[in-house]
C-alpha positions as CSV (number, residue, x, y, z in Angstrom):
1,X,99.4,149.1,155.6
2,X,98.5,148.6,151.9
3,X,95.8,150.3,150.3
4,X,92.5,149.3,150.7
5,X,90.2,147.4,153.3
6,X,90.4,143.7,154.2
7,X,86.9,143.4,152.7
8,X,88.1,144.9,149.2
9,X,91.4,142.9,148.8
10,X,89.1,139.8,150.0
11,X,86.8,140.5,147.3
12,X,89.3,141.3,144.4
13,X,90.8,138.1,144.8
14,X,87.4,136.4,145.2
15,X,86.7,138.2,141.3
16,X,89.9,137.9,140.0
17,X,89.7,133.9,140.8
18,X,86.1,133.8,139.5
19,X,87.6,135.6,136.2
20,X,90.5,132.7,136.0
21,X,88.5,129.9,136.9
22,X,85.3,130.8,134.3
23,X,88.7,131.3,131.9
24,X,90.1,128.5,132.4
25,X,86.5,126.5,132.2
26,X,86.4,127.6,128.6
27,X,90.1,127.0,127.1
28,X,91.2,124.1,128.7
29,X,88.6,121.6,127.5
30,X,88.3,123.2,124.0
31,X,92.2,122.3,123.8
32,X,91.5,118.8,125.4
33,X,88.8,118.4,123.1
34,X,90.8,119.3,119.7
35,X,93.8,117.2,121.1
36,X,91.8,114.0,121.6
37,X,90.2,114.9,118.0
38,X,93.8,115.1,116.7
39,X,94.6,112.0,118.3
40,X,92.2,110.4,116.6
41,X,92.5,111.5,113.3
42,X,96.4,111.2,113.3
43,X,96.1,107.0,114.6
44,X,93.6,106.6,111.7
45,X,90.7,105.7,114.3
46,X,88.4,108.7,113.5
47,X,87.3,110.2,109.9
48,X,85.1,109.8,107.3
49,X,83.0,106.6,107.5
50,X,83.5,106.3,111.4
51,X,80.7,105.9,113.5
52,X,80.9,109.5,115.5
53,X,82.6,107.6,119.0
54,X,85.5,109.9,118.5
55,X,83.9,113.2,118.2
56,X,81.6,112.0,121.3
57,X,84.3,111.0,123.3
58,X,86.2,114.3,122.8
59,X,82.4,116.5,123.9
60,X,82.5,113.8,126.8
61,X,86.5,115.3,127.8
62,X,85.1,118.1,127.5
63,X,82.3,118.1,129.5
64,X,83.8,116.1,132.3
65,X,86.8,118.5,132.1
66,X,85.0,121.6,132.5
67,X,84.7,121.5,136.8
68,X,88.0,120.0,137.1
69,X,88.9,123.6,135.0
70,X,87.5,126.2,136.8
71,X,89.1,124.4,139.7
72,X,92.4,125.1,138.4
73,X,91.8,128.3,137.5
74,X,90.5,129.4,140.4
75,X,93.3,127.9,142.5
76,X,95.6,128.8,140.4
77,X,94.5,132.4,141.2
78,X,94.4,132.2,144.7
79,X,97.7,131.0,145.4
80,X,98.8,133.0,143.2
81,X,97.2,136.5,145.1
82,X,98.4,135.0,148.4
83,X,102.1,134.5,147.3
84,X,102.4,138.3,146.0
85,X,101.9,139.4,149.9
């Protein structure tokens, strides 16, 4: 038997998917965000003189990608705990 208790392997894997997930909440839609911006910029849509839609509908990405992220993350973790076993 490996070291440790049920409990504690239960409860580093519930942390280290927390960790992950709260990571991956962060990064992901800051990169979505600055790709949509450079999207935007590079079809000519966005810039100087536009009316701000672009840099609103990047936050919006953002924001609506941020539970979708710490889903992935945290999913990402778990599977990834339960295949080292």
């Amino acid at each position: 038997m490996s070291g440790g208790s049920a409990a504690g392997r239960i409860a580093g894997m519930v942390l280290r998917a927390l960790g992950l997930g709260l990571g991956m909440m962060v990064a992901l839609p800051v990169v979505l965000a600055l790709g949509a911006l450079a999207v935007g910029h590079l079809a000519g849509d966005c810039g100087p003189g536009s009316s701000g839609g672009c840099e609103m509908g990047a936050a919006g990405l953002a924001v609506y990608a941020a539970i979708p992220s710490f889903l992935l993350g945290a999913g990402w973790s778990v599977v990834r705990d339960l295949r080292k076993r």
